[in-house]
N, C-alpha and C positions, 0 to 999 in steps of 0.2 A: 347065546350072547356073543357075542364076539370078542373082540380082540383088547389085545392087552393094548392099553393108553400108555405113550411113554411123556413125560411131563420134563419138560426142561427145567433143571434144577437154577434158581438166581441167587441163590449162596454168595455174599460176597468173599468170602474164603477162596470158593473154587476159582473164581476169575481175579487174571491179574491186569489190572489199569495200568494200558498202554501210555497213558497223561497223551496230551492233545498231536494229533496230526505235523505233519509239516506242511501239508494246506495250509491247516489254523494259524502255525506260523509264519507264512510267508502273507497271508490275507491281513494278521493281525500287523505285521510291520509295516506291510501297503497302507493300512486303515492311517496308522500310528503319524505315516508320514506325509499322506495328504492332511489328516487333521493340523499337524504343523504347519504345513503350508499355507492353511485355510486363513490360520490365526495370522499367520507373520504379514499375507495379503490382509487382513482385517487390520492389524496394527499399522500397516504401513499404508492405509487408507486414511486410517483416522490422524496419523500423525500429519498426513499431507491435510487434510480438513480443518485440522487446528491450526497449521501453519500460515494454512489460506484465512481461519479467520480472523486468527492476530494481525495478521498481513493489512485485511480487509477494516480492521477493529483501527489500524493506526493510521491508516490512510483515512477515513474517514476522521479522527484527531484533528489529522493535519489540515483538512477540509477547514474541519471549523475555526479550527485555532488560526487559518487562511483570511475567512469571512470576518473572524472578529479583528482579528489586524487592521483588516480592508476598510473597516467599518469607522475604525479607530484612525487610520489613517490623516484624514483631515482637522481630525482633533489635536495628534501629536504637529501635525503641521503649524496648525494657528498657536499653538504652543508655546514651537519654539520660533517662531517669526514674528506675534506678536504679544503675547501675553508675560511669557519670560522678559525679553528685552525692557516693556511697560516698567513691570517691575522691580525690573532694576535701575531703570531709571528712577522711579519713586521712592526707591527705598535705599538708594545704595547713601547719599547721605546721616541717612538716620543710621543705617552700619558703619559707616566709619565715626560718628559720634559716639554710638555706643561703644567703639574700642577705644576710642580717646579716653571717654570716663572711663571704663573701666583702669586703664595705665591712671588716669589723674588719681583714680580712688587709692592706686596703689602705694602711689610716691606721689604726693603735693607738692614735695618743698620743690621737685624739678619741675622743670617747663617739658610741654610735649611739643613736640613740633612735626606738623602735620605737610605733606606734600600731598595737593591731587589735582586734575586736570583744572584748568582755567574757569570751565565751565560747574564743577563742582566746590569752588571754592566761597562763594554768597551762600547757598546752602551748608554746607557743612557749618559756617562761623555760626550761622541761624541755628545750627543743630545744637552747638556748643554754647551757645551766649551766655549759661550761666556759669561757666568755668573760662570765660575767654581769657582775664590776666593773666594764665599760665597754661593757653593755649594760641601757638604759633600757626595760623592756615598762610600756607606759601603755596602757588599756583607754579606748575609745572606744566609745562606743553609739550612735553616729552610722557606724561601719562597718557595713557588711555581715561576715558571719561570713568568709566568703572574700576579705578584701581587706586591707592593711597599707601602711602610711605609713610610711617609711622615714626619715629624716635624720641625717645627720653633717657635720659641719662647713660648715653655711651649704646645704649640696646635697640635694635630697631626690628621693624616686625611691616609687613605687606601683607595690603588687602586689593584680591585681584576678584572682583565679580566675575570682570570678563571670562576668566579663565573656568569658575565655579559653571559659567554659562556654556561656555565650548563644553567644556564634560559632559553637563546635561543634554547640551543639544547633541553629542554625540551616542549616548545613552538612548536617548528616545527616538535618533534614527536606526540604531541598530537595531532598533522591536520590527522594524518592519521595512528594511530591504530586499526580504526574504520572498515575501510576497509581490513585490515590483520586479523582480527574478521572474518568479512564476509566470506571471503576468504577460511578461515580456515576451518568455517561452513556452507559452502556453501549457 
């Protein structure tokens, strides 16, 4: 028969664990530190793809909120050039009547006495006719046709349309100058 077999003993007694290489160490911090870089390029991808598509997401807003301006455009036009005006021509009457009553409702025993353009002063009496004994219409050609000077007893009070009108018409061109900008500069 032959020879003695020598068997290598795996005791973990006899051997002492060196713990890992300094390859391992140096591979694991290379590993460590491209995977950092991997992520911080992934995050600094995605932060720029969000930026782009907020970017993309408000511009596109602005598109439409463009188109509907545009759209509306001629609308606010006819507005304030004829429908507004209309209306106050038709109505502005019946508003300085309603403020006359409401002052006669307040105080009867005084007289109200009313100032407004020439051309509002047939109207208004017509507006007032059931209250006219202690209501004064005197015509002023120093008013604008839209506007009335109110007084009764010492207290006096203006009613200016025109000016309620300037607001507005300035209100509803400021919705869309914006887009006549654009426009302009393409």
């Amino acid at each position: 028969m032959g020879g003695i077999f020598n068997l290598e003993s795996f005791d973990m007694a006899e051997i002492p664990d060196p713990g890992p290489s300094e390859d391992y160490h140096d591979g694991y911090a290379a590993g460590f530190a491209a995977a950092t870089d991997a992520v911080n390029a992934d995050a600094d991808r995605l932060n720029h793809d969000l930026v782009q598509t907020l970017s993309d997401m408000n511009f596109t807003y602005r598109e439409a909120q463009q188109d509907v301006m545009e759209s509306l455009g001629g609308l606010i036009q006819a507005l304030i050039e004829t429908i507004l005006p209309t209306c106050a021509d038709l109505g502005v009457a019946r508003q300085i009547a309603d403020l006359v009553m409401a002052r006669h409702s307040e105080n009867q025993a005084e007289a109200v006495v009313v100032h407004v353009h020439p051309d509002q002063q047939r109207p208004v009496q017509d507006a007032t006719a059931d209250i006219t004994p202690r209501v004064k219409i005197l015509a002023d050609p120093t008013l604008s046709p839209h506007t009335a000077w109110i007084g009764q007893a010492g207290t006096d009070s203006s009613f200016d349309l025109d000016r309620c009108l300037a607001d507005i018409r300035q209100i509803l061109t400021s919705l869309y100058p914006d887009t006549q900008r654009n426009n302009a500069n393409g």
